[in-house]
N, C-alpha and C positions, 0 to 999 in steps of 0.2 A: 504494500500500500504506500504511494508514494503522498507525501504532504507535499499542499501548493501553498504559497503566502501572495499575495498581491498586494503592493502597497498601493494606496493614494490612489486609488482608483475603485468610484463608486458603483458602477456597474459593472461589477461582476461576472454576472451573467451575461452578458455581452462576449467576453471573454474564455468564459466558460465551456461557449460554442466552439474555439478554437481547440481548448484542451481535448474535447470528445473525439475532436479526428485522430487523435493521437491512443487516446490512453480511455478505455471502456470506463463505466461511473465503479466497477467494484474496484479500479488499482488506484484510483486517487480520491482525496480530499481538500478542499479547499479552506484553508483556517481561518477564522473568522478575525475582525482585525483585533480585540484583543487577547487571544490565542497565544503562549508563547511559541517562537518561531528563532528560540536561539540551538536549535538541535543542528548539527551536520544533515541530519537526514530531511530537512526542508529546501523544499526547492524553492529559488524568490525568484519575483517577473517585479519588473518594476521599480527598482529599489531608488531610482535616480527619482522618482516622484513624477513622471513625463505625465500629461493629459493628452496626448496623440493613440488613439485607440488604435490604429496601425503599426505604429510604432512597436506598441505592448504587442502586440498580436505577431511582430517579426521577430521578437524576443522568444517568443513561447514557440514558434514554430522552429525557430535557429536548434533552441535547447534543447525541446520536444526530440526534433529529428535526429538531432546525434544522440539522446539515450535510447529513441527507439530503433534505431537503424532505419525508419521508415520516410519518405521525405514524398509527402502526398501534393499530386500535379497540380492540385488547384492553389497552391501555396495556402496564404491567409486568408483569400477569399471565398464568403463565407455566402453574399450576394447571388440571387436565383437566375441574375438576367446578364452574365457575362457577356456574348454576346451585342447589347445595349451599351455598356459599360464601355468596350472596345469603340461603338460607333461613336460614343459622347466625346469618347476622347481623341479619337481620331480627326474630328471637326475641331475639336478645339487647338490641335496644331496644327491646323491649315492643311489635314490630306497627306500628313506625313509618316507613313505605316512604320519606317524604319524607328525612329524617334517616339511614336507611340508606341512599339513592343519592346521598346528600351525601358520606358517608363511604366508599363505595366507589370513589367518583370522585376524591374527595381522596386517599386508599390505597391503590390499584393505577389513576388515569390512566383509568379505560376509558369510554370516550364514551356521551354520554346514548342511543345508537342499540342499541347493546350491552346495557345498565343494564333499558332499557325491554324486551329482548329475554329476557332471563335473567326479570327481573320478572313479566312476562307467562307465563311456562313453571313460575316456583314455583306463581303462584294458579291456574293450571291444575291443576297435577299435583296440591297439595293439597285442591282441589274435588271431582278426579274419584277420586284413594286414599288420600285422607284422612292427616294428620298422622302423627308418627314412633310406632309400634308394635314395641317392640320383643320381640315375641311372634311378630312375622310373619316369617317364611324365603324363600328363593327357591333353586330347585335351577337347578343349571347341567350336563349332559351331554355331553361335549364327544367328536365322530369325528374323530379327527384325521389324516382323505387329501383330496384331491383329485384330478380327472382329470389335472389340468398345474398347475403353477404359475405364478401370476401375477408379472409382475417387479418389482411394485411390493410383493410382498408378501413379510412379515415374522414373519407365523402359524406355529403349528403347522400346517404341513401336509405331506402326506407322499403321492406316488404309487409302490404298493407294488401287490406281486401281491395276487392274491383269498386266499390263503392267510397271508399278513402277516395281511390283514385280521380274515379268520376267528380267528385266535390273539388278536388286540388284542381281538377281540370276546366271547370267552369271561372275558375277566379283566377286561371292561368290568361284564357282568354280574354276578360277583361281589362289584365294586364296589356296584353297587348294591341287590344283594340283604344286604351287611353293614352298609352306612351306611344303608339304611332301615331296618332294626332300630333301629341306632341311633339315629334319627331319633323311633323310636315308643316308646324304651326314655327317649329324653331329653325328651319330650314336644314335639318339633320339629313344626310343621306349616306345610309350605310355601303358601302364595297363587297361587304360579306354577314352571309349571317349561319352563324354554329348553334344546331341543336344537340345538346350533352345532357349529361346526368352524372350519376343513377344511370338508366337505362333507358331511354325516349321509344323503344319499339318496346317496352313495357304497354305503351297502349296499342290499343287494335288498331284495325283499317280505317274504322271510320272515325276515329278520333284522330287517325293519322290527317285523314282527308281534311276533318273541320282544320284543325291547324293550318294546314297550309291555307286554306281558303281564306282565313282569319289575317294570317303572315299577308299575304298577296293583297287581300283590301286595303288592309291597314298600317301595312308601314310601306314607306318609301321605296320603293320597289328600282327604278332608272337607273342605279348605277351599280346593283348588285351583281358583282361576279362569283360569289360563288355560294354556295348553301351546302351545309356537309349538315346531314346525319350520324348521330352515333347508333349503329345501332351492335353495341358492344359484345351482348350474348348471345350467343350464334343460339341457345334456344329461343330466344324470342323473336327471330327471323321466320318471314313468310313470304310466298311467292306476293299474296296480298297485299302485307305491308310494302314491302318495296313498287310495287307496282304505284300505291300510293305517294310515294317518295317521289318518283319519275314524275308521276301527275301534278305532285307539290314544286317541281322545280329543282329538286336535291340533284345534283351536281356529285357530290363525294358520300363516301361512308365509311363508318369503321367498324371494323369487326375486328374483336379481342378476346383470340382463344388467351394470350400471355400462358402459355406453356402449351405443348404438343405433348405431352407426356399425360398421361389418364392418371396414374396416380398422384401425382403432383396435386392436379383439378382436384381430384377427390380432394386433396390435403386443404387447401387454400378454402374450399367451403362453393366449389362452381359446379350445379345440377346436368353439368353436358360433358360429352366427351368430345374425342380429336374426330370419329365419324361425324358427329354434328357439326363441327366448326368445317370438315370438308365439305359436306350436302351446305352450308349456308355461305360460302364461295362459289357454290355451283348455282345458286341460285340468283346470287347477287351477278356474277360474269353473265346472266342470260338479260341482264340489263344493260344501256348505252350508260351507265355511270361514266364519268372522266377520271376519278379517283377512288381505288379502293384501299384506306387504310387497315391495317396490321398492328395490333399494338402487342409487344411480347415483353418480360419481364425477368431481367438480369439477377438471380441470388433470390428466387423463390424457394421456401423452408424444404432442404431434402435434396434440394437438386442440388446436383455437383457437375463438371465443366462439360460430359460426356452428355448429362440432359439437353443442356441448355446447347450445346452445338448440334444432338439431334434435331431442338422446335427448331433451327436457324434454316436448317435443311430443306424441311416438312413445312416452313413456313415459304420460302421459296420455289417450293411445288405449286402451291397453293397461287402464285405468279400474281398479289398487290402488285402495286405498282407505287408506292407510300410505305414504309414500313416505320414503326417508331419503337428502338430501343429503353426500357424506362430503367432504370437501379433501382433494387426494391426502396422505399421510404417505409418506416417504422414510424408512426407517429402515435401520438396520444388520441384513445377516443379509436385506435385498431384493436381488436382482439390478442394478433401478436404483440406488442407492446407487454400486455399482462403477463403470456405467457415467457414469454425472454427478450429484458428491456435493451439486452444489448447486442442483438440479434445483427441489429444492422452494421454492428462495429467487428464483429467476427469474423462474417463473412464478405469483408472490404476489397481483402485481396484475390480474394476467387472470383468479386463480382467486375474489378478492373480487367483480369483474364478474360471476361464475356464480353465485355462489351470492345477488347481492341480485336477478338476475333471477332466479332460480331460486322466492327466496322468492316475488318479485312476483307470480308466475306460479301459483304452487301456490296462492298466497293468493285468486287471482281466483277459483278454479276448486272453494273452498270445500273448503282443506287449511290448517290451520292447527301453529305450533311446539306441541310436545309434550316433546320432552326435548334435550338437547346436550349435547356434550361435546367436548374439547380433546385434543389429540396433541402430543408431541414431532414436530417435524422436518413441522410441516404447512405444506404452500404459504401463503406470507404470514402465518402465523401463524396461520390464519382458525381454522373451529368443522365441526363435522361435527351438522345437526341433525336432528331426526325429524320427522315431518310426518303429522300422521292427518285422514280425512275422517269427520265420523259419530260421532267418538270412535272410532275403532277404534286408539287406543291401546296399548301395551304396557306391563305391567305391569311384567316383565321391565327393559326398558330402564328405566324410572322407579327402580327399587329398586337397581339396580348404580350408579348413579350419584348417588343419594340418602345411601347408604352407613350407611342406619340399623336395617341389620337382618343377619342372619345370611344368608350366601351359602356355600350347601352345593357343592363343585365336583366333578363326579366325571368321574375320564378322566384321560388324559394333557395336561399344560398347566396342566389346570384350576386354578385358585387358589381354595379356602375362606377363607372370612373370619368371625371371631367376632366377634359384635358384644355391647359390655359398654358398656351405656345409662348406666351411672353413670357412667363415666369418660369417655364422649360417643368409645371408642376402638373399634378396629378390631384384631385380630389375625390376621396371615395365615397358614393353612396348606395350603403349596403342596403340589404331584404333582409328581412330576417330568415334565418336556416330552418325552424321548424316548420314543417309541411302544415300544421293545425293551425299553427301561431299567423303561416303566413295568408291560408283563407280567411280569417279573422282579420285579418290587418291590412289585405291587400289595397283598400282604399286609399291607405297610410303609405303603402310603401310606393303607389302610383305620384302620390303628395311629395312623396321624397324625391324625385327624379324630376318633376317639374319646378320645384324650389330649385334644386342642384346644379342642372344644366341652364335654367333660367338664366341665376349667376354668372354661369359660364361664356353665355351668350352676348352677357351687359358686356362683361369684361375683358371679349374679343371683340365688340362691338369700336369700344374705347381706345 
């Protein structure tokens, strides 16, 4: 058990997040400040009294990595939207890649492997949707059920009777029959619009159809390129619903066996096997969709490198054209968490193993990085990234993680965000998570989005 002292520096926890890529919560301890800390066997960060929370954080990673022999790619950075981070900075030296990979290297530690990784995914992204527009929107529609719950997971999601559903469904609509108003009243026009979850083919056909019809009246429809479905559980696919998708205008979809392996499935708590996720490929390819994503998951409980390069295979059969690699994330409010809270810090190094073959492999087969992003609480610290063949890209995924434009949320969970270009800021305005809470309140949370973006609108207006 190692003791840690931190001087002069009140947030802790801040810091604290650093320690865990290092060292699991059973090998260390943090002493409180008046703790004595005159043992040899205390480790100190901070002792010069710095308030540069980078600073501290290059300290503990310097120290960190030479006791543990382990020297993790993302250095100090601890930030979900690297990515973002590369493009802010980029601009801010006038376009000069050389000079900003000096200084991201020098400022958060993170390896020329990483650097050249992120790099590669900005001149991408801004080739194929062009620079920050802050005119452009992206709607977010969120079902928050599923058939079972995953034990890894930490979402809104809810398995409820069909009657639950039906209620959540009618105050879903009104949702979005007032915020497209609003939308057309504030001159908002979204580029994309993403329906997630939970699971969105949890409803049937003809809920599928009112939605789109609902989507298509009521919000601004002229400049939308793209509409992705999730339709996640390959059991809740049907020739039906998807026909309804095609009818609604759905553009992409995704279907998420995250593991090819049948016992695995069973382990994680998912009612379908790798037969079901093949019949719901076959059914989805008998459609003109432009994008079929893949989402498969790196360091699921049990699997060891021999699984997880079986799904890579099996998932390649399977010929998306989209595929997105995730690192498991362990968070609070998952199942695993309870049962092993250090689950994700174990299995660090096996889950970096998955995912540089993972890339290798995608790479060969003429799939290339498209966007990434970062989690709290991910095995080994790693990245969770996206993958298109063809360009079959998502617009969606590039613009939530970009963070330079207006995100309209509607549903339970969902979080809005105003985006106010002069001040380079973000303002969030959430719904509430509970699915009961938010049919009760939905009138409130429609009030919240029109107060919010209102704002938004004086203060680009200005």
């Amino acid at each position: 058990m190692y003791k840690i002292k931190i001087h002069d520096f009140e947030k802790k926890y801040l810091l604290d997040e650093m320690i865990r890529v290092f060292l699991s919560s059973d090998r260390y301890r943090i002493l409180s400040d008046d703790e004595d800390d005159s043992s040899e066997e205390v480790i100190h960060f901070n002792a010069y009294g710095s308030d540069d929370k980078n600073q501290i954080k290059r300290e503990i990673y310097q120290k960190l990595a030479t006791l543990t022999s382990h020297k993790p790619d993302w250095g100090i950075l601890t930030g979900i939207r690297p990515v973002k981070l590369w493009g802010e900075t980029f601009e801010k030296l006038g376009g000069d890649c050389i000079h900003t990979k000096k200084m991201m290297s020098n400022n958060f530690l993170i390896s020329d492997k990483k650097l050249d990784l992120i790099e590669d995914i900005y001149n991408y992204q801004k080739s194929m949707i062009g620079g920050i527009d802050p005119n452009n929107a992206s709607v977010y529609i969120g079902i928050p059920f599923c058939p079972t719950r995953c034990s890894y997971c930490s979402f809104a999601s809810n398995q409820v009777a069909y009657s639950e559903i039906a209620l959540y469904f009618l105050a879903l609509l009104k949702e979005i029959e007032e915020v497209g108003s609003m939308m057309k009243e504030y001159n908002m026009h979204p580029r994309c619009i993403y329906i997630g979850g939970g699971t969105p083919t949890t409803l049937n056909s003809s809920q599928l159809d009112e939605l789109f019809c609902t989507i298509k009246e009521h919000i601004p429809m002229s400049r939308v390129k793209e509409i992705t479905l999730e339709a996640g559980r390959p059991d809740t696919i049907t020739w039906e619903k998807l026909k309804s998708a095609i009818r609604g205008g759905v553009s992409r979809i995704s279907i998420n066996p995250q593991t090819m392996n049948d016992s695995t499935l069973n382990r994680i708590g998912r009612n379908h096997d790798t037969d079901m996720i093949r019949q719901a490929f076959d059914i989805a390819k008998s459609f003109p969709f432009e994008a079929i994503n893949c989402d498969i998951i790196a360091g699921l409980p049990g699997e060891e490198f021999e699984d997880f390069k079986h799904t890579i295979y099996e998932v390649l059969n399977l010929e998306p054209n989209n595929v997105t690699i995730h690192s498991l994330a362990v968070k609070r409010g998952s199942k695993l968490i309870d049962i092993d809270r250090d689950y994700y810090h174990r299995v660090g190094m096996l889950v970096g193993q998955m995912l540089d073959f993972g890339r290798e492999i995608l790479n060969k087969n003429g799939f290339r990085p498209y966007y990434l992003y970062r989690q709290k609480h991910m095995a080994g610290a790693h990245e969770n990234t996206g993958y298109c063949k063809d360009d079959a890209f998502c617009i969606y995924n590039m613009a939530i993680m970009d963070e330079h434009e207006d995100i309209i949320a509607i549903g339970a969970g969902g979080i809005s965000k105003a985006f106010f270009p002069e001040e380079n800021r973000l303002e969030r305005i959430p719904n509430v998570t509970n699915y009961q809470e938010y049919i009760n309140r939905v009138d409130e949370m429609i009030e919240r989005k029109k107060i919010g973006f209102a704002d938004r609108r004086v203060n680009n207006a200005n």
